[in-house]
Structures are given as structure tokens and as C-alpha cells.
N, C-alpha and C positions, 0 to 999 in steps of 0.2 A: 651635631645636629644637622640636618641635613636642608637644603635652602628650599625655599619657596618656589615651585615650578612656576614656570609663566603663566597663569590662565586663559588666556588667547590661544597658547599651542593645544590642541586637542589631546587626552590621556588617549594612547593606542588600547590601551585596557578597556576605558569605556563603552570604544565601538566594540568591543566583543562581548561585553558584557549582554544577556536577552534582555528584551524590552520589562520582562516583567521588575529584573534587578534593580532598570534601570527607575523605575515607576517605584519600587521601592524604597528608594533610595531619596527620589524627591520628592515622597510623600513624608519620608524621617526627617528631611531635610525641612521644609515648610512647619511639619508638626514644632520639631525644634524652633525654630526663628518664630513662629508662632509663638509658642511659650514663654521665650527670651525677651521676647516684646509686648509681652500682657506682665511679665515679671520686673518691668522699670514700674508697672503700678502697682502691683502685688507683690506686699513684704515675701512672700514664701518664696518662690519663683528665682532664683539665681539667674540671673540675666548672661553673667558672663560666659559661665559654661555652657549654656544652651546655643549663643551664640556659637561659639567655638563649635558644638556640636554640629550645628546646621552646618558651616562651614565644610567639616568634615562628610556629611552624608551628601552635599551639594558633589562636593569633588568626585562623588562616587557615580551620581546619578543626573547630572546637569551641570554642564558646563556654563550656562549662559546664567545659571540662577547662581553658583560660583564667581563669577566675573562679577556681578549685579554685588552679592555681597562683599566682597575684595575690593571695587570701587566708589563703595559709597561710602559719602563723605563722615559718619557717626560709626558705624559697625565696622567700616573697613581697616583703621588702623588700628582696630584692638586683635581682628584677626590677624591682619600680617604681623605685627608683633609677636603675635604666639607662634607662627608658624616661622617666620626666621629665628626666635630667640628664646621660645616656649616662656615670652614675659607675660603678666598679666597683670595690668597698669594700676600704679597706687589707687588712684584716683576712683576705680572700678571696684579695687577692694575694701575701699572708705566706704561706697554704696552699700558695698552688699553686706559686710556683717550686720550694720546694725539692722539691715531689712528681712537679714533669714533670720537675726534674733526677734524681731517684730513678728513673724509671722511663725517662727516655733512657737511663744506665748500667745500669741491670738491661736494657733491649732490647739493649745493644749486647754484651753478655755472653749472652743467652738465644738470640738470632735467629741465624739463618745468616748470615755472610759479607756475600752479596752485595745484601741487604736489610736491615742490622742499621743501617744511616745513618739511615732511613726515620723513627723514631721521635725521633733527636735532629733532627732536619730539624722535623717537624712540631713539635715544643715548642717549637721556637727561635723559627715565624713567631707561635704563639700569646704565646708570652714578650711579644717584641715589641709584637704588636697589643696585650698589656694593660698594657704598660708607657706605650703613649702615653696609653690613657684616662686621665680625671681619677678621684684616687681619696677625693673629697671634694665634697660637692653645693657649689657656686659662692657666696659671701655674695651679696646683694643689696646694690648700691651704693646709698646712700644722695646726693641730687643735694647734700642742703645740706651734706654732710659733705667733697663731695666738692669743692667752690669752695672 
């Protein structure tokens, strides 16, 4: 796994990136932490991943909206966590199952018919993808402990 770059040091990537990339990037970015942030009220909405997303589209397209999420004091250590250790906190996964299961049954009762599968389909592959991560940063093996 590869470590967390400083956020303070600027990506040489990003200056090269065009402006339009870069307007891209933190309008994915925003959209996401957007979402992630109406989704702590709304069962459908997986909070975690979205954050993690913003995160991701921030590093691409704003440095300073990267920094902002990485030092704040609620969103920021579930991001660094993922990105030093790809963990994704018990605690975060106690929220969200039962709230994508709240909100699969609230869609399949609120949506029409032939579109109403849609929302339990998407919770199930996000279920999943967080059920494989690890939900605990890894001990450090010790060599003479371990002979």
C-alpha cells in the first residue's frame, strides 16, 4: 500500500493538469462530499464511500479543498485511514448497513415498479465492497516476537 502524500506539498501533476480537468475534478469532488453529507440523513446515501470519493477527486482537482477534508476534525481521520491502511472504521460500518437497508426498503416501497430493484442492487455491491475491507489499521508484526 502505498503512504499518504503530504497535502501541503503541491501534486506536480496537478499544475499540469488544464483548468477545465482541474474544475472537474472539484465540481466530482463537492458533488461527492455533497452526497456523503445529506447521506449521514438519508438512509440510501452511503456516507463513507462518498466521502472517500470526494477525497479522491479533491487530490485530483484542489489541493486546498483536499487539505480542508484531510484536516477536519469528523471526515478527516476516516479518510487518512483509508488511504494509509485502505481501513474503513467499525463504527462507520455499524451506520451504514442498517441505513442502505432503511433506505433499499423505503425505495422499493416509494419508486415505481420497474425501477424500484435499482436502489437494493446498488446497496448490496456497496455492502459487499465494505464488508471485504479491513475494519482495523493492521498491528505491526514484531520479527523477535514472531520467531
Amino acid at each position: 500500500m502505498r503512504p499518504m502524500q503530504d497535502p501541503v506539498e503541491p501534486s506536480p501533476s496537478l499544475a499540469l493538469r488544464p483548468w477545465w480537468q482541474r474544475a472537474f475534478w472539484l465540481g466530482a469532488g463537492a458533488l461527492a462530499l455533497a452526497a456523503g453529507l445529506v447521506g449521514v440523513f438519508l438512509p440510501l446515501l452511503p456516507t463513507t464511500p462518498l466521502v472517500i470519493l470526494s477525497a479522491f477527486c479533491f487530490s485530483r482537482g484542489c489541493l486546498r479543498c483536499e487539505r480542508w477534508l484531510l484536516t477536519h476534525p469528523r471526515l478527516g481521520p476516516m479518510v487518512r485511514d483509508w488511504r494509509q491502511h485502505r481501513v474503513i472504521p467499525r463504527r462507520a460500518r455499524q451506520f451504514a448497513y442498517p441505513m442502505m437497508l432503511l433506505g433499499s426498503v423505503w425505495g422499493w416501497y416509494a419508486m415505481p415498479p420497474p425501477i424500484r430493484w435499482i436502489p437494493a442492487l446498488t446497496c448490496a455491491v456497496v455492502a459487499v465492497w465494505m464488508s471485504r475491507q479491513p475494519s482495523a489499521v493492521p498491528n505491526p508484526v514484531d520479527d523477535a516476537a514472531a520467531r
